[in-house]
C-alpha positions in Angstrom: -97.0 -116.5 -38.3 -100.0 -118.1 -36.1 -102.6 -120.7 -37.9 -105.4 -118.7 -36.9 -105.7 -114.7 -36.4 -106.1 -113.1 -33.1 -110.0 -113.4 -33.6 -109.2 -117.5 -33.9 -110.6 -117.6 -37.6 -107.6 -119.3 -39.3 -105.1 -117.9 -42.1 -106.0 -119.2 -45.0 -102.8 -117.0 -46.3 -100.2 -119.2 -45.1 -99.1 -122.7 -46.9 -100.4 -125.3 -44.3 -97.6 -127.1 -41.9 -96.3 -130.2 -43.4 -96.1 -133.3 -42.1 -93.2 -134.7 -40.5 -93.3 -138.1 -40.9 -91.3 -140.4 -43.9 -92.3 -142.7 -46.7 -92.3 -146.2 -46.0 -89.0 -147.8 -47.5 -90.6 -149.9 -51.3 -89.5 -153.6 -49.9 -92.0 -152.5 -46.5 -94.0 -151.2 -49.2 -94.7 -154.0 -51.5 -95.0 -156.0 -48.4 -98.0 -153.9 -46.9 -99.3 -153.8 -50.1 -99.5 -157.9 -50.9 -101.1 -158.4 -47.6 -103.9 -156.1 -48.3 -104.4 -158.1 -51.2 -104.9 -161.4 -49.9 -106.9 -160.1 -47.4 -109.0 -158.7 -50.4 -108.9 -161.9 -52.0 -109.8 -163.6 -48.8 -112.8 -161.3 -48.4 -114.3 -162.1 -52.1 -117.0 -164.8 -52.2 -119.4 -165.9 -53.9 -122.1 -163.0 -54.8 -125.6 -163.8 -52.1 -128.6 -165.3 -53.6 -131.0 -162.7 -55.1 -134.3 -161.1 -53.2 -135.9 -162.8 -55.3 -138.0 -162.4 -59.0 -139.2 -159.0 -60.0 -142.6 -160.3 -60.7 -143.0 -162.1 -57.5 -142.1 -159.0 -55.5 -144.3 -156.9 -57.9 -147.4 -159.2 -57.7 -146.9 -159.2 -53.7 -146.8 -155.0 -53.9 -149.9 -154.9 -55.6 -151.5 -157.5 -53.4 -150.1 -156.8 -49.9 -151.7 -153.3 -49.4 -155.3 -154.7 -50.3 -154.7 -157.3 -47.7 -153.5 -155.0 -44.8 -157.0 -153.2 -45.6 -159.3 -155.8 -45.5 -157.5 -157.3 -41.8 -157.8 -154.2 -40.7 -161.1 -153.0 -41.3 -162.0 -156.6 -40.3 -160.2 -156.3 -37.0 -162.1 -152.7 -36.6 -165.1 -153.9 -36.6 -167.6 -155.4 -33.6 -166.9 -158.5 -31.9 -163.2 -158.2 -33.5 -162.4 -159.8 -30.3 -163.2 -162.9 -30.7 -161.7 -162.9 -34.4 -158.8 -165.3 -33.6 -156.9 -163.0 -36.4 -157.4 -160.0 -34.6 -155.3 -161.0 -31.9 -151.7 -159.7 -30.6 -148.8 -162.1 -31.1 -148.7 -164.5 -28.0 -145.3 -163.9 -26.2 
């Protein structure tokens, strides 16, 4: 009996094919399985420093926003040109 039907939806009445290949023997096993150990061990390190404190990311929320206003409205305004703040990054 075909995988799919003649329309090429598939049989979903049929146990699916097994697979053909073998287990590995238990000494190839274990030996597979100790590698990927040490590599795991190898991988583990010390945990990276932190971001940084709560409160100074939470007093730098509240002030940041307030900031990006004031530069822009400042850089909006006339004669903006000459604001030495209100220029593009220098390549």
């Amino acid at each position: 009996m075909p995988a799919t039907t003649a329309d090429g939806y598939p049989n979903i009445n049929i146990p699916p094919a097994q697979p053909t290949g073998t287990l590995l023997p238990p000494d190839e096993r274990k030996r597979i399985i100790s590698e990927l150990e040490a590599l795991r061990a190898k991988q583990g390190g010390p945990a990276p420093a932190g971001a940084g404190s709560a409160k100074a990311l939470t007093s730098e929320a509240e002030t940041h926003g307030a900031a990006a206003i004031k530069k822009i409205e400042a850089c909006s305004e006339e004669g903006a040109a000459d604001n030495p703040d209100c220029q593009p990054p220098a390549e």
